[in-house]
DRENKEMI-696357 format. One record per residue: z, x, y of N, C-alpha, C in turn; residue in one letter; chain; residue number from 0. Coordinates in steps of 0.02 Angstrom, whole numbers, always signed. Each point is the difference from the previous one (the first is absolute). Layout:
    nc3    nc1    nc2   cac3   cac1   cac2    cc3    cc1    cc2 residuo cadena num
      Z      X      Y      Z      X      Y      Z      X      Y       A      A NUM
...
//
This chain:
    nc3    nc1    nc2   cac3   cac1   cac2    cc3    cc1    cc2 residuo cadena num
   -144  -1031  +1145    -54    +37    -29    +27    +62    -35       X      A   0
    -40    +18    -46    +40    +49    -50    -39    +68    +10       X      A   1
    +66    +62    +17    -38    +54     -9    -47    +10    -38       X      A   2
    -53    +49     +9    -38    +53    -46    +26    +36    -18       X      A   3
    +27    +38    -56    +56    +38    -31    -33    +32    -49       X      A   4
     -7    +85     +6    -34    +42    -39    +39     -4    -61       X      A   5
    -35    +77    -47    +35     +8    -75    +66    +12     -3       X      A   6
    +38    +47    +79    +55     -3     +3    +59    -47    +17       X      A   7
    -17    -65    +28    +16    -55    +18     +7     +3    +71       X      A   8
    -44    +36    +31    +21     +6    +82    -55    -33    +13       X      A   9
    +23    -54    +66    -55    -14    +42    -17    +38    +40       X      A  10
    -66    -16    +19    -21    +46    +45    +10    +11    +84       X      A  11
    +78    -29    +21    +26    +14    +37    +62    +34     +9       X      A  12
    +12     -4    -61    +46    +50    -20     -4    +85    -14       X      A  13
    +48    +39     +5     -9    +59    -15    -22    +32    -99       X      A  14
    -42    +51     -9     +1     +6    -65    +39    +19    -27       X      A  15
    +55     +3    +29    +72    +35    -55    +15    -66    -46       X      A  16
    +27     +6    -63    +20    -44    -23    +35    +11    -55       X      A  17
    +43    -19    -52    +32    +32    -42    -30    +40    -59       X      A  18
    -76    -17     +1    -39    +35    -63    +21    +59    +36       X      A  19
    +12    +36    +51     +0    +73    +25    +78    +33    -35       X      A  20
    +51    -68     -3    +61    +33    -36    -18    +37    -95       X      A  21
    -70    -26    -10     -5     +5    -74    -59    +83     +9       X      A  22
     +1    +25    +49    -41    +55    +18    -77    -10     -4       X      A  23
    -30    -41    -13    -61    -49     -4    -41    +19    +45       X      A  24
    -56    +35    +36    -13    -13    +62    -65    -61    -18       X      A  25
    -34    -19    +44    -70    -27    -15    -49     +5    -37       X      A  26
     -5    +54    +19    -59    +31    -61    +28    +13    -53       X      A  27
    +54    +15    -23    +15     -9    -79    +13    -43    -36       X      A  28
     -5    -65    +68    +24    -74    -52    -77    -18     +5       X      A  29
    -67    +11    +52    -60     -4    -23    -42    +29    -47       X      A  30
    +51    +64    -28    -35    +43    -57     +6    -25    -65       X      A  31
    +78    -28    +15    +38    -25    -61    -34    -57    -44       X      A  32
    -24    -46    +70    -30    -86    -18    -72    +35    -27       X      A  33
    -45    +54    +24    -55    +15    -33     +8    +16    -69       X      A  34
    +53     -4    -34    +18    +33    -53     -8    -70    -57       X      A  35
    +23    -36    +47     -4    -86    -56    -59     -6    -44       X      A  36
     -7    -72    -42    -43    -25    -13    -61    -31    +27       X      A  37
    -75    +35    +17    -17    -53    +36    -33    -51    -59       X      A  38
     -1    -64     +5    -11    -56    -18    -78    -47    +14       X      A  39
    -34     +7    -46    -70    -45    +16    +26    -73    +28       X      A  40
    -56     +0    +61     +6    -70    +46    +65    -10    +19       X      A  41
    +41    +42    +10    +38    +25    +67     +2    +36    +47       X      A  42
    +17     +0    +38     +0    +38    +88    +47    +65    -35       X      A  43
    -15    +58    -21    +22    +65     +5    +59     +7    +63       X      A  44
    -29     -8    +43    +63    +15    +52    +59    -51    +20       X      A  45
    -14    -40    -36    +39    -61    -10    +72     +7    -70       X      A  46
    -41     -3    -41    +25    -40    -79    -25    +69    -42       X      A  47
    +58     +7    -33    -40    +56    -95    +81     -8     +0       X      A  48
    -17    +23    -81    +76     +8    -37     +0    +69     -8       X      A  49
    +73     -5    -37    +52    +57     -3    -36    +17    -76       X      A  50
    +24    +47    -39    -10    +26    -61    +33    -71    -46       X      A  51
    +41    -10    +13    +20    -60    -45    -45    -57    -12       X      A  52
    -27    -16    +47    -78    -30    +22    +28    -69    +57       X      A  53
    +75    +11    +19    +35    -42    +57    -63     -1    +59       X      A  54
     -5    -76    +41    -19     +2    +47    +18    +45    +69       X      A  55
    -22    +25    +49    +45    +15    +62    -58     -6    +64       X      A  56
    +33    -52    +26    -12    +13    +81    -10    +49    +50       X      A  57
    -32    +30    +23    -11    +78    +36    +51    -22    +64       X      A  58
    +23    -56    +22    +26    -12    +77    +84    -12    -38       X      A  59
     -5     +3    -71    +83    -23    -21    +30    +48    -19       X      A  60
    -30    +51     +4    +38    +66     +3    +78     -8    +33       X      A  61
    +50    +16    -60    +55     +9     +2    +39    -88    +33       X      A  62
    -20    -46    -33     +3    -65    +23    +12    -36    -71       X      A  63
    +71    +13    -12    +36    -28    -75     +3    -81     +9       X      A  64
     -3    -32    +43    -15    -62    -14    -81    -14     +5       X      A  65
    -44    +20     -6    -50     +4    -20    -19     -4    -59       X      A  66
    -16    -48    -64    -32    +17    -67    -21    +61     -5       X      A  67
    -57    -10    +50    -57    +61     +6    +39    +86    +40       X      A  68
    +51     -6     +8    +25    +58    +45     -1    +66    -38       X      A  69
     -6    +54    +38     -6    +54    -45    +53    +52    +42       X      A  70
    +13    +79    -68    +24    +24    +16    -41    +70    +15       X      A  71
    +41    +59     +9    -46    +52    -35    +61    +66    -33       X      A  72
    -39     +1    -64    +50    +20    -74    -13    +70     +5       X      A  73
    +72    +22     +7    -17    +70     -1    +17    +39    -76       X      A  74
    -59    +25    -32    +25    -16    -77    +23    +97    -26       X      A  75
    -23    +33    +35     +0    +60     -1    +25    +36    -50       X      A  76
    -47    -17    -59    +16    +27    -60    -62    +57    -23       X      A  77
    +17     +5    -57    -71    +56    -32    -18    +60    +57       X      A  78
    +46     +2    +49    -18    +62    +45    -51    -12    +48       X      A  79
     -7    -72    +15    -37    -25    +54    +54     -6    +61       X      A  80
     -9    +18    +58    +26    -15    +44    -54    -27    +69       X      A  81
    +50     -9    +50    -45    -17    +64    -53    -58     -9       X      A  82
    -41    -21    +29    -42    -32    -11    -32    -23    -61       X      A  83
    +27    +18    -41    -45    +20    -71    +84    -40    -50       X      A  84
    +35    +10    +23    +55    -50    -43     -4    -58    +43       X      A  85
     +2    -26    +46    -18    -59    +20    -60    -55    -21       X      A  86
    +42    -54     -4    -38    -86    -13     -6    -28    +13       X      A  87
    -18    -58    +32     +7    -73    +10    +14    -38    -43       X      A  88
    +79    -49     +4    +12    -44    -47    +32    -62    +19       X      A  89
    -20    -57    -32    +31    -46     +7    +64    -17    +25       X      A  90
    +35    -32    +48    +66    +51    +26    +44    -28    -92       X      A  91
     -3    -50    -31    +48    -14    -54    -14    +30    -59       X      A  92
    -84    +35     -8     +6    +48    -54    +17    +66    +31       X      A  93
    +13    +26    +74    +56    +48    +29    +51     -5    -18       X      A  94
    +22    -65     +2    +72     +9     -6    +15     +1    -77       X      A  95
    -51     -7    -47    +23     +6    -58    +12    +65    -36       X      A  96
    -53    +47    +43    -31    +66     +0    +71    +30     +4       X      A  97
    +14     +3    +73    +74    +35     +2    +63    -34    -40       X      A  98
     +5    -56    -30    +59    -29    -43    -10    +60    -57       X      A  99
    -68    -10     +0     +7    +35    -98     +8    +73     +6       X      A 100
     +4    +23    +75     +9    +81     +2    +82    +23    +14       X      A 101
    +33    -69     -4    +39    +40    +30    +73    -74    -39       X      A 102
    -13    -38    -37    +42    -34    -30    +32    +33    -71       X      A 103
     -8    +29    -25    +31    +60    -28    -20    +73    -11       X      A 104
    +35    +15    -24     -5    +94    -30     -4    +23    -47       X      A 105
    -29    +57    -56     +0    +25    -49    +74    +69     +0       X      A 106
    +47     -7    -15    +61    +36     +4    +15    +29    -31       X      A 107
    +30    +49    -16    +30    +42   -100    +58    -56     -1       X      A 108
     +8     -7    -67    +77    -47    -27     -4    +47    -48       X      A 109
    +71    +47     -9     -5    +54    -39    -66    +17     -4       X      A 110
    -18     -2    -64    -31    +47    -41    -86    -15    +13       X      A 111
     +1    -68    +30    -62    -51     +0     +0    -10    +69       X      A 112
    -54    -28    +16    -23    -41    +56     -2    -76    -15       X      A 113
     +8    -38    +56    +14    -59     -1    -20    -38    +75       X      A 114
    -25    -58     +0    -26    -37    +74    +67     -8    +19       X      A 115
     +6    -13    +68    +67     +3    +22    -27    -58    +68       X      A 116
    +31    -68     -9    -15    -44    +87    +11    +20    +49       X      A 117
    -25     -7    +59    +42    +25    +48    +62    -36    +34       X      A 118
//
């Protein structure tokens, strides 16, 4: 018989520590985070909404990369938003595309000019 296994993947005989706590995450900010989604006509809100991209996500696949539906949460902290307020919910593979494109190259001086530079 198969555990019951919350959004963090713990059953409920298990303790709530789990590695979302290595990502500084507590509960309520990964429940603030998922309020932040898409909700979706003739879906379960606490279930199912997408990301800004309009990606599906699972509310229980949180941080669950073999999951289609798995999500992350994007810390985008730009325009002088921080805390709660730069945070997203995203698809975990448009996450991972999120951070590729932030950080797969650089804008550098070459002499006189600037130039993209790979990493």
């Amino acid at each position: 018989m198969e555990d019951d296994h919350d959004i963090f993947g713990q059953s409920e005989s298990t303790p709530r520590q789990s590695d979302w706590h290595a990502r500084g995450y507590d509960r309520e900010i990964v429940e603030r985070v998922w309020s932040l989604a898409t909700k979706v006509a003739g879906n379960d809100p606490e279930i199912w909404r997408k990301d800004a991209y309009g990606a599906w996500m699972h509310k229980l696949d949180y941080r669950k990369r073999a999951s289609e539906f798995g999500w992350e949460i994007c810390d985008t902290a730009i325009g002088g938003s921080y805390g709660i307020a730069a945070l997203q919910p995203m698809q975990w593979q448009n996450y991972v595309d999120q951070v590729a494109a932030t950080t797969q190259s650089r804008v550098t001086a070459d002499g006189l000019r600037n130039s993209r530079r790979l990493l």
